[in-house]
N, C-alpha and C positions, 0 to 999 in steps of 0.2 A: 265545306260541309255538304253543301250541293250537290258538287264532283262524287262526291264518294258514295251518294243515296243515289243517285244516277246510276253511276257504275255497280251498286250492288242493283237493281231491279233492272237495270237492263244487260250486265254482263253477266250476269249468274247464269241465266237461259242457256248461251251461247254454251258456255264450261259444259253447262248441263247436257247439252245437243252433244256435244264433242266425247263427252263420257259415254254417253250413251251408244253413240255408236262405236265406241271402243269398246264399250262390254257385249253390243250385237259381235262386232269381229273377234274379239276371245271367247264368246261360246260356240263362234259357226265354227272359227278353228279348233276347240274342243271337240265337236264331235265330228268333223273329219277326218281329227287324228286318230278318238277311240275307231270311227268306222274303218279307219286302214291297220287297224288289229297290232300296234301300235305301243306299249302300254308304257315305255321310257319315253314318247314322245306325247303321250296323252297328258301325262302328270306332270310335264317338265313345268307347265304356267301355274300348277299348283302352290298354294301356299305350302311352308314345311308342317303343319299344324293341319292340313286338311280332315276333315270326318266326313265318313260315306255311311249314309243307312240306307237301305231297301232290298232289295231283292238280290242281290248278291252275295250277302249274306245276312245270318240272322242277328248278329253284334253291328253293332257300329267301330266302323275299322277306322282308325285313325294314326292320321301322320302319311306325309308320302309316301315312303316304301313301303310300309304296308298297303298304300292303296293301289300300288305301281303293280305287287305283288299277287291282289285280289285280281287283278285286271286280266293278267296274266297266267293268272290260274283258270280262270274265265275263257280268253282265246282258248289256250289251249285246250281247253272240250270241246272245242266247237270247230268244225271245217270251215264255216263262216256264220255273221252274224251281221247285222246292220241297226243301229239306233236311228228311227227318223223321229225329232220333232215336229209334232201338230200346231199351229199358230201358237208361236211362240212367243211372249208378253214380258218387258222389260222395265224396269223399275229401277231408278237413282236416290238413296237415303245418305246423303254424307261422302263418305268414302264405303258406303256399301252398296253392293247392287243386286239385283234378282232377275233370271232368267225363268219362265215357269212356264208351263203348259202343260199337254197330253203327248205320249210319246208310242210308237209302236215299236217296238224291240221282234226284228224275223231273225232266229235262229235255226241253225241246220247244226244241230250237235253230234259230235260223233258216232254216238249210239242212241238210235230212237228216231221218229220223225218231226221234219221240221216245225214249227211250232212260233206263235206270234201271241209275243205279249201286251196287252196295252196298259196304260197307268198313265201317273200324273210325274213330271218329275219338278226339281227347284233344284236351280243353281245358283249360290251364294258365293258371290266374290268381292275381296275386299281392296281396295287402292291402296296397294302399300311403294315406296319409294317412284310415285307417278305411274306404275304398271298396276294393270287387275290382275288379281289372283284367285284361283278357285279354292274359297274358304272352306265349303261343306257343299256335298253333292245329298241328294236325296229321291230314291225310287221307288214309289207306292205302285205296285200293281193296282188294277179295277178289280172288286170282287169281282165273283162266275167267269175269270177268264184262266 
């Protein structure tokens, strides 16, 4: 009974550290891939059940190909684009996790001038068969921007 009160308050941590940064390395490669304009390599670590709200569109778009498909509807207006996150804050609940901060989105669209958005974003992924998966994306512009 010792062994096992042991093992859970001192090997949880560990689990916890090792998830953790397996959810820091499946967001930094999230937005690598969206920033190389990407959209079947963006979605590939998504769950099939993902939901995207913010600024993309004005529904919340749900399931993979549909979000494969917003993405991509996305590039394609744009000559380039880049998503940087701003100190980025990560959070372990279970088999759920949170990426969150402020993000700056620089667009060069095809028609019009370039343009920089900033907001807040949350990434929600969940551990399913020992891999993270991005559960639900979320993109709040800042008012006055």
């Amino acid at each position: 009974m010792l062994l096992a009160v042991v093992l859970l308050l001192f090997g949880s941590p560990a689990v916890r550290g090792d998830d953790l940064e397996d959810v820091r390395a499946v967001f930094e490669q999230d937005i690598r891939l969206f920033n190389a304009h990407n959209p079947k390599a963006f979605v590939a670590s998504a769950h099939d059940e993902v939901v995207l709200f913010g600024i993309l569109s004005p529904f919340a778009t749900k399931g993979k190909a549909a979000l494969q498909e917003l993405v991509r509807q996305y590039f394609d207006d744009h000559l380039r684009l880049t998503f940087r996150p701003v100190n980025p804050e990560f959070l372990i609940v279970g088999t759920s996790a949170l990426a969150w901060g402020s993000y700056t989105i620089i667009e060069h669209p095809k028609i019009g001038p370039r343009e920089s958005i900033h907001g807040r974003y949350t990434f929600t992924y969940t551990k399913a068969d020992g891999q993270w998966l991005l559960a639900a994306l979320h993109l709040s512009p800042l008012q006055g921007y």
